[in-house]
C-alpha positions in Angstrom: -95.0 -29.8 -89.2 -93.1 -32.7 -87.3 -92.0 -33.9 -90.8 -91.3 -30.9 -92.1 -89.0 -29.9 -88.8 -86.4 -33.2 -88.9 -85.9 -32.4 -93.0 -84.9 -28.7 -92.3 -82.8 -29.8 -90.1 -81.3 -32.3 -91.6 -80.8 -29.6 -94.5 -79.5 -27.1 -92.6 -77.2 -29.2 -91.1 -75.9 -30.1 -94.1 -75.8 -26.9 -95.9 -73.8 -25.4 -92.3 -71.1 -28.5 -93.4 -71.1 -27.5 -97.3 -70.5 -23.7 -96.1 -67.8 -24.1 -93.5 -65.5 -26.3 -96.4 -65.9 -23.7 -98.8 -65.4 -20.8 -96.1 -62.0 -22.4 -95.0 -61.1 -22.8 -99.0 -61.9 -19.4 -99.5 -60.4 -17.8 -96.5 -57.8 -19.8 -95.0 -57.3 -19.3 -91.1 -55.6 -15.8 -90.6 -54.6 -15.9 -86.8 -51.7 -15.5 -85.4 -49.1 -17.9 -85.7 -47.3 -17.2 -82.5 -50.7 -17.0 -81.0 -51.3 -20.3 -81.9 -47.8 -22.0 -80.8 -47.6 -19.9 -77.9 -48.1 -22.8 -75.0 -48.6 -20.6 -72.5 -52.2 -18.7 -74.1 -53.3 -21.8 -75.4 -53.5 -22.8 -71.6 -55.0 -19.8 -70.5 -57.5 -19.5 -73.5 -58.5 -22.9 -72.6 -59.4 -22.2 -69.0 -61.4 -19.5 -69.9 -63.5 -21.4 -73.0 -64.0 -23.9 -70.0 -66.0 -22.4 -68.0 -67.5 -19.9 -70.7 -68.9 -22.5 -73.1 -70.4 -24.5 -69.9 -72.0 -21.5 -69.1 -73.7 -20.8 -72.9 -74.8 -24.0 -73.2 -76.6 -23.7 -70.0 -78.2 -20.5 -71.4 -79.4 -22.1 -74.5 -80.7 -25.2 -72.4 -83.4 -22.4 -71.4 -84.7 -21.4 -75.0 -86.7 -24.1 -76.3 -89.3 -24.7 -74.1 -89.6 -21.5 -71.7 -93.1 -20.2 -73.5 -94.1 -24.4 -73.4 -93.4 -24.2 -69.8 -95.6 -21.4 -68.9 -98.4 -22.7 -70.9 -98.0 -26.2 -69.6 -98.7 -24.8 -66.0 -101.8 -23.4 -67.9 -101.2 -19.2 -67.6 -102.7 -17.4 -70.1 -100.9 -16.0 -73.1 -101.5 -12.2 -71.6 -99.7 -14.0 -67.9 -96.7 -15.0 -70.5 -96.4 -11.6 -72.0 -96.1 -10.2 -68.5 -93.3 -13.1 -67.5 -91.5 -12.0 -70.7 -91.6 -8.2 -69.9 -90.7 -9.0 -66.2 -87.4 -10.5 -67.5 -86.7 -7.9 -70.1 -87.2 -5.2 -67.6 -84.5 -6.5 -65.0 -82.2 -6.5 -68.4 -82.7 -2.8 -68.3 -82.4 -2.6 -64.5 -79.6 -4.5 -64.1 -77.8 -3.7 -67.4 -75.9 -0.9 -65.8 -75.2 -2.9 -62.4 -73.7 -5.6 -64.7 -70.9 -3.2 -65.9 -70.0 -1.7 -62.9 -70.0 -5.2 -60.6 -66.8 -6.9 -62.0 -65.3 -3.6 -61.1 -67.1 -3.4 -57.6 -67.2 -7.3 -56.8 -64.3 -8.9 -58.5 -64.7 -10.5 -61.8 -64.5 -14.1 -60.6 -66.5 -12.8 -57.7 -69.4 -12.0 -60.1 -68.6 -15.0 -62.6 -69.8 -16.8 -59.6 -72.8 -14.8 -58.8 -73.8 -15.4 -62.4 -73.8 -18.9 -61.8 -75.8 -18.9 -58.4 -78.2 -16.7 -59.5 -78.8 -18.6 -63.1 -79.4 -21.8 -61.0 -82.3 -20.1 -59.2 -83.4 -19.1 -61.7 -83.9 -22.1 -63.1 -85.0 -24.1 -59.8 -88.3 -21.4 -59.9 -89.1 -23.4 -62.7 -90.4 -26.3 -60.8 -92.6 -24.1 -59.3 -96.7 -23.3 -60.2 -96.5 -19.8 -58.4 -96.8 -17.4 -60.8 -94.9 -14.9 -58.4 -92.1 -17.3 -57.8 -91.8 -17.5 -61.6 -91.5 -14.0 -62.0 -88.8 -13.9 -59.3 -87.4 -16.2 -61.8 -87.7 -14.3 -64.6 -86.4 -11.2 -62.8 -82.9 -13.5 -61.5 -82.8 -14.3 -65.6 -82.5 -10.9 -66.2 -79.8 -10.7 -64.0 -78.1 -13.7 -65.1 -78.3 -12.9 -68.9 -76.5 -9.1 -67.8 -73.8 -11.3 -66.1 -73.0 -13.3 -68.8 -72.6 -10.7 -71.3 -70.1 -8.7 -69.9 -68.6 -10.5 -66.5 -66.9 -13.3 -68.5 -65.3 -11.1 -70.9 -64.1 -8.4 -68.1 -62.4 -11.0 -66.5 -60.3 -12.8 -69.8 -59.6 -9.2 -71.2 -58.4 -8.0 -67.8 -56.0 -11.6 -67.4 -55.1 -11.5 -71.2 -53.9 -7.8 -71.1 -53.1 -6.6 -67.9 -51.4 -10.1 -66.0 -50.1 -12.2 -68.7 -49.4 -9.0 -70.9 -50.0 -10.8 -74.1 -50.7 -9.0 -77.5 -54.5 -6.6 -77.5 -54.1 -8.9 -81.4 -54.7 -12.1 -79.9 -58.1 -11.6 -78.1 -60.2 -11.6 -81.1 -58.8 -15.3 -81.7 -60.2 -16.5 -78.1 -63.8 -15.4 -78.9 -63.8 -16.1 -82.7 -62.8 -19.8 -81.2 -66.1 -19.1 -78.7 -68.2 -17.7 -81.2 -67.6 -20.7 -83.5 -68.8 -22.9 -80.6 -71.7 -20.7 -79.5 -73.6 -21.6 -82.4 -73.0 -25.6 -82.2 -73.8 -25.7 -78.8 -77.4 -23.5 -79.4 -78.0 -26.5 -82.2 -77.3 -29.2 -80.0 -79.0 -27.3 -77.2 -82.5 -27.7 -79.5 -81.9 -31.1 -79.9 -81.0 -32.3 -76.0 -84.2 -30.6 -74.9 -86.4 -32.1 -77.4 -84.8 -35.5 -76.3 -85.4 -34.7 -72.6 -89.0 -33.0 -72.9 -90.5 -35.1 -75.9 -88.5 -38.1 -76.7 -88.2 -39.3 -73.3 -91.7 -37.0 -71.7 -89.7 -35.8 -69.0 -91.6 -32.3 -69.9 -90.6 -28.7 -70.8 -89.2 -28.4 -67.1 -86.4 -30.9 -67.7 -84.0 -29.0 -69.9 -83.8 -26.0 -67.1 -83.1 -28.7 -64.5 -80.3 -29.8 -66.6 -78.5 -26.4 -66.5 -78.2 -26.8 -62.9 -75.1 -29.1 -63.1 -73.7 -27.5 -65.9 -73.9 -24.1 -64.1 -72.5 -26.0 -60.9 -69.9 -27.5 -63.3 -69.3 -23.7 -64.5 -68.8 -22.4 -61.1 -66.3 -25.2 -60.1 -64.5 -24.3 -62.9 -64.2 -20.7 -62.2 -63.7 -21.7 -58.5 -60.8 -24.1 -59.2 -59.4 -23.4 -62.4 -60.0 -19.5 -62.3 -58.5 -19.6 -58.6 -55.5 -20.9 -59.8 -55.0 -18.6 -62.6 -55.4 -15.8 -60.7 -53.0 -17.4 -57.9 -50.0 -16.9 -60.5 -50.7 -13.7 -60.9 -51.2 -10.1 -59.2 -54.9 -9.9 -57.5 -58.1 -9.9 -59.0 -58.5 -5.8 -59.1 -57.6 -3.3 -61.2 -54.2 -2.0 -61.6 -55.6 1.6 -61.1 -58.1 0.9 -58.3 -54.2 -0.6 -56.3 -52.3 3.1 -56.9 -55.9 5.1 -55.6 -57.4 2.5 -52.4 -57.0 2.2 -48.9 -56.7 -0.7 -46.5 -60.1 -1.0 -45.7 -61.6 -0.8 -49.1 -63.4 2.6 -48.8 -61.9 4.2 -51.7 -61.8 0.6 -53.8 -65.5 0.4 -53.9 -66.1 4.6 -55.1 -63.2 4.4 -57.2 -65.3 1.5 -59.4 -68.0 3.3 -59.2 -66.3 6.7 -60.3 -65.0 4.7 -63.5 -68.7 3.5 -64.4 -70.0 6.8 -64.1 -67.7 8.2 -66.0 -67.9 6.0 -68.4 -70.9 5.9 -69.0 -70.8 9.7 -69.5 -68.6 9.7 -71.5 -70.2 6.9 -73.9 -73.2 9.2 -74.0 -71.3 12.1 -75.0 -69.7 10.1 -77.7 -73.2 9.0 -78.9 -74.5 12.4 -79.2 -71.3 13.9 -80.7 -71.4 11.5 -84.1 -74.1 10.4 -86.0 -72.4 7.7 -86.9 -72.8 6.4 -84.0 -76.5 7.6 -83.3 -77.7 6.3 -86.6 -75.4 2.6 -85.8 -77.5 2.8 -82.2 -81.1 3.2 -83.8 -80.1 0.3 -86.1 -79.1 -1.8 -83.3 -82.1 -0.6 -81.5 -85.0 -1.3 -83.8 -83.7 -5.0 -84.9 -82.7 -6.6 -82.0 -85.9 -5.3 -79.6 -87.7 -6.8 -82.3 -86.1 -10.0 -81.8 -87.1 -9.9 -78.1 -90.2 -9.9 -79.7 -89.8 -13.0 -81.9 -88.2 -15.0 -79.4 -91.8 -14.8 -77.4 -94.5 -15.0 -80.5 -92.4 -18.3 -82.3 -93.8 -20.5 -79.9 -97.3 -20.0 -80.2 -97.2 -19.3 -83.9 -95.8 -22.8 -84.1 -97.2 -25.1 -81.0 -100.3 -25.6 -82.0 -99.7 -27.5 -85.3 -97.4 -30.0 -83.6 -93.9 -29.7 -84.2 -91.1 -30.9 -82.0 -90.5 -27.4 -80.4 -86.4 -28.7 -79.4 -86.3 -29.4 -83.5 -87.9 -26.0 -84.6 -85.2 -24.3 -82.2 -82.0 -26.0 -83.5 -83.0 -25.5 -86.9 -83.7 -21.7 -86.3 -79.6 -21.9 -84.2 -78.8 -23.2 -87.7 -80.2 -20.6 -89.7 -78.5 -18.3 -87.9 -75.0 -20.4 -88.4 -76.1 -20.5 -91.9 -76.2 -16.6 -92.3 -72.6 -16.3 -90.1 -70.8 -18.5 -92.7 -72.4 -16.8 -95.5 -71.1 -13.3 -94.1 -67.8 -15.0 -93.9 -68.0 -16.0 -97.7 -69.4 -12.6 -99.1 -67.1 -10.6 -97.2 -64.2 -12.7 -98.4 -61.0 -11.7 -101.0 -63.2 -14.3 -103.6 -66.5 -11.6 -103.3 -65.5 -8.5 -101.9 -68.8 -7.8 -100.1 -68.5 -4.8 -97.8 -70.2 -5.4 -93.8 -72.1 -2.2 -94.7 -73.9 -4.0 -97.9 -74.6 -7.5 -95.9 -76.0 -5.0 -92.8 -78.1 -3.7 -95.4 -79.0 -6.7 -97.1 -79.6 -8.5 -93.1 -82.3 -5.6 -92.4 -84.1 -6.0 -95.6 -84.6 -10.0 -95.4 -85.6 -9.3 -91.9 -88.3 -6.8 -93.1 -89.1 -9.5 -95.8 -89.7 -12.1 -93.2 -92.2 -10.0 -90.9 -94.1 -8.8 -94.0 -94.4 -12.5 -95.2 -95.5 -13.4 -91.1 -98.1 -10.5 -91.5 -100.3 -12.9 -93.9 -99.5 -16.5 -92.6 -101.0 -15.5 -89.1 -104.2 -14.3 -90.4 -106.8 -14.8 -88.1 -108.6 -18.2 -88.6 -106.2 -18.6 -91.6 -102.8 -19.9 -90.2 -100.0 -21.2 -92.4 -97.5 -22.4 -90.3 -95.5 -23.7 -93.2 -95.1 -20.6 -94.4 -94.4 -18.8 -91.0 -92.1 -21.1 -90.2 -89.6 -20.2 -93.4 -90.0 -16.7 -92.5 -89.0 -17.6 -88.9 -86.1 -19.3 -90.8 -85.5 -16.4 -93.2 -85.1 -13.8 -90.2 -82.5 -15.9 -88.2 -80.8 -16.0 -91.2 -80.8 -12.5 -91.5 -79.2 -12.3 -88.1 -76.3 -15.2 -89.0 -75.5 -12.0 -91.4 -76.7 -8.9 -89.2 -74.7 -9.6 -85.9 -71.0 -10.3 -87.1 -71.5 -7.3 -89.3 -73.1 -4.7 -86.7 -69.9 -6.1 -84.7 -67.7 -4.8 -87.0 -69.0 -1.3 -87.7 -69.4 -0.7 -84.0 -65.6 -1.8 -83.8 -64.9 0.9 -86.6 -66.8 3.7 -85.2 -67.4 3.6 -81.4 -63.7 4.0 -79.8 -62.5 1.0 -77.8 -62.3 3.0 -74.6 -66.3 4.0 -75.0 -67.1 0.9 -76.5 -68.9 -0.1 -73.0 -70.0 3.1 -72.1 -72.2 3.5 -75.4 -73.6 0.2 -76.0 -75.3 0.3 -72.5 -76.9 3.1 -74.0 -77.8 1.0 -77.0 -79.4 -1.6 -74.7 -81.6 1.0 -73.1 -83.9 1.4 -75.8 -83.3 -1.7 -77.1 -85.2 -3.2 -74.4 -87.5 -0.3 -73.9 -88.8 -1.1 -77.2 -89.2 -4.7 -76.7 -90.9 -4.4 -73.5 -93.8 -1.7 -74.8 -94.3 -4.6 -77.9 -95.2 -7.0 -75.8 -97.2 -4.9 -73.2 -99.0 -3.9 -76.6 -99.5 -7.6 -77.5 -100.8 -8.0 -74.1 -103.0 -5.3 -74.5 -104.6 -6.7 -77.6 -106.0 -9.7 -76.1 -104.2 -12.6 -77.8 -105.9 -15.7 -79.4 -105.7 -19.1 -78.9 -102.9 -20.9 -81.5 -100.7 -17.5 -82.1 -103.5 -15.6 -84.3 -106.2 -18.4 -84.7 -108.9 -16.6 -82.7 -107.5 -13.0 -82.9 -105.5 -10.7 -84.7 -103.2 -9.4 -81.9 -99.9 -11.8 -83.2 -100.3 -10.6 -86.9 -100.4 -6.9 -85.8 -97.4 -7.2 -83.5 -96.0 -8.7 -86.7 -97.0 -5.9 -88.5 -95.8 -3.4 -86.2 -91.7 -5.2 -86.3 -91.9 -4.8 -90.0 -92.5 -1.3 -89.3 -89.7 -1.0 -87.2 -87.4 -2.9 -89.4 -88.3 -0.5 -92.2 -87.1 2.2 -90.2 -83.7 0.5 -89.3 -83.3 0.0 -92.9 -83.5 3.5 -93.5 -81.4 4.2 -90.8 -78.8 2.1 -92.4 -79.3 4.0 -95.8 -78.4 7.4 -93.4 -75.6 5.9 -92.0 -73.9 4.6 -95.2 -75.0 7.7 -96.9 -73.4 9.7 -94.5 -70.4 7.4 -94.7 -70.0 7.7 -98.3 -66.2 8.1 -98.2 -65.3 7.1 -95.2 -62.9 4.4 -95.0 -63.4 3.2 -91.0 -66.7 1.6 -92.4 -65.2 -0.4 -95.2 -63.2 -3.8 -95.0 -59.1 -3.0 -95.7 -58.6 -4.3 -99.3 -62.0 -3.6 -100.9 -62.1 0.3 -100.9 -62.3 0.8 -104.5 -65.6 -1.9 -104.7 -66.8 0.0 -101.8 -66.9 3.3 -103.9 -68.2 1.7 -106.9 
């Protein structure tokens, strides 16, 4: 396995480099020029990738070597199930909080909080206590709620309502960001394998190296941010300045009006279109599944050797892999519609769990084999995020957007959490499946579920038929074919 994790990546790598020269031949960059020579929002989009990228790479810093971690403090796999449910279960808790504290707080405000509370939560690391470490897992929850929505709130907020510069223009900034994302999660892989197994510093090191670079994300957002926001009106909504009061009373229930209503209203819109039910099971069913994969590759994999920092960065370049092929087959040259490559994404992810099924037999492991599939479904999510993006874009109005996908999460992490209570429950072997078969029928169980998100895909595009907000502008009539 250690051989056969430095050639994947050296593969990947190169097939990433082959893929982005023929992407930019084939679709040459499309953004706005005066975007682009417009001094003024390069400046600002540059303040905000800042601190944003510091604080992603800190997040990936975390994935390699979390399950390692546990186990090197010697906590059974059942202890490790629980850790991982702890942390998914304060996603569900604090999921809702998350939307509603950039309103309450301040977006800066809670930009901060993200990075105090993502540094304790990596400090409980050092730490044997299994209750401190699920304090720690409970403060990741937390943290990864922050970072999906408090970031955003506050560029969206300065783009449109402060600098007033065109709604057009903010897909550019986090294209730019979502272009990095994926470099930084390779080179994440590869820093902790050099802390933890190059240089034995141990699976603890890379979470004590996000410290600084959360410290060096909250100094940005302190300084940088602070000066931003110094040119401009206050950090509060324009509405919430017409409605409060001097001492804040109505501020604070005015924020928490909007998120209830919101939130109301994104259920309303989720229950009033099937579109949008059947895009919601979808999104559901596969990603709650990848909860699920990001706690069983570890164990599959750990006991046959490899360098897990390796296995991790070449997984991060699968994933790239699969975003630059969505690129390419949606392009003028091949005409692929998002709805086929969603589709196709599902199906390769079922693929991958069926293969995973038989290469964790018990007492029969090939970790050869479970690692391509591991490669084969983060592949299928390189293709499966950047189109469920786009549908979602096409069929949840903008002003709901937030209020129904914190009802996607709900399940989403409902469903992750009562998979791995059920792995718990069945008792795991040693070496991911060696000594039991509780691994291979959790496997079983996601290909289950990614059946049924395929034929919810079928329903939706079936439904869809001949309707043009789920198609590409420009490829209609291949659509209809």
């Amino acid at each position: 396995m250690l051989v056969t994790a430095y050639l994947a990546i050296v593969f990947l790598l190169a097939l990433c480099v082959g893929l982005e020269l023929t992407a930019r031949r084939l679709t040459p960059p499309q953004s706005t020029p005066t975007a682009v020579a417009n001094p003024a929002f390069r400046g600002f989009q540059t303040i905000f990738l800042r601190a944003y990228l510091l604080a992603l790479w800190a997040d990936w810093l975390q994935g390699p070597y979390l399950y390692k971690l546990y186990l090197h403090y010697s906590f059974l796999e059942s202890q490790i199930a629980i850790l991982y449910v702890c942390g998914l279960a304060s996603c569900v808790l604090f999921a809702p909080f998350a939307g509603w504290l950039p309103q309450a707080l301040g977006r800066r405000q809670t930009c901060l909080l993200f990075c105090l509370s993502y540094s304790a939560c990596c400090l409980t690391k050092l730490s044997r206590d299994y209750f401190v470490l699920i304090v720690g897992r409970i403060l990741g929850g937390l943290s990864t709620s922050l970072l999906s929505t408090a970031f955003e709130a506050w560029y969206v907020h300065r783009h449109v309502d402060v600098h007033d510069f065109p709604k057009e223009w903010i897909p550019s900034t986090f294209t730019k960001a979502a272009t990095w994302n994926h470099g930084l999660a390779v080179g994440a892989g590869l820093v902790a394998n050099l802390l933890a197994e190059w240089l034995h510093l141990g699976p603890v090191a890379p979470f004590l190296l996000a410290v600084p670079c959360l410290a060096c994300c909250g100094w940005v957002v302190l300084t940088d941010w602070g000066k931003e926001e110094a040119q401009g009106v206050p950090e509060v909504d324009k509405q919430t300045l017409l409605i409060g009061t001097p001492n804040g009373g109505v501020t604070h229930l005015s924020a928490k009006a909007r998120f209830s209503r919101s939130c109301h209203e994104g259920l309303r819109c989720l229950l009033s279109d099937r579109r949008v039910m059947l895009l919601g099971g979808v999104q559901a069913l596969f990603e709650s599944v990848l909860y699920i994969f990001v706690f069983l590759w570890t164990p599959v994999l750990d006991p046959h050797g490899p360098p897990l920092g390796i296995v991790f960065s070449c997984l991060m370049a699968a994933s790239m892999v699969g975003s630059l092929l969505y690129r390419l087959a949606t392009s003028t040259q091949y005409r692929l519609q998002p709805g086929h490559v969603l589709c196709l994404a599902v199906l390769m992810a079922f693929f991958s769990f069926f293969m995973l099924t038989f290469s964790t037999a018990p007492g029969q492991p090939r970790p050869h084999e479970s690692f391509l599939a591991f490669l084969l479904l983060e592949l299928a999510c390189g293709l499966y995020f950047p189109a469920v993006s786009f549908l979602q874009g096409r069929v949840i109005p903008e002003e709901k957007r937030a209020g129904v996908l914190a009802w996607f999460r709900f399940p989403l992490h409902l469903l992750a959490c009562l998979g791995l209570l059920a792995l718990h429950g069945e008792v795991l072997g040693t070496g991911g499946g060696e000594g039991g078969g509780g691994t291979r029928h959790m496997f079983g169980g996601c290909a289950v579920m990614m059946l049924a998100a395929l034929m919810a895909v079928v329903s939706l595009f079936t439904l869809g038929r001949n309707d043009t907000d789920l198609r590409l502008e420009g490829n209609r009539a291949e659509w209809e074919m």
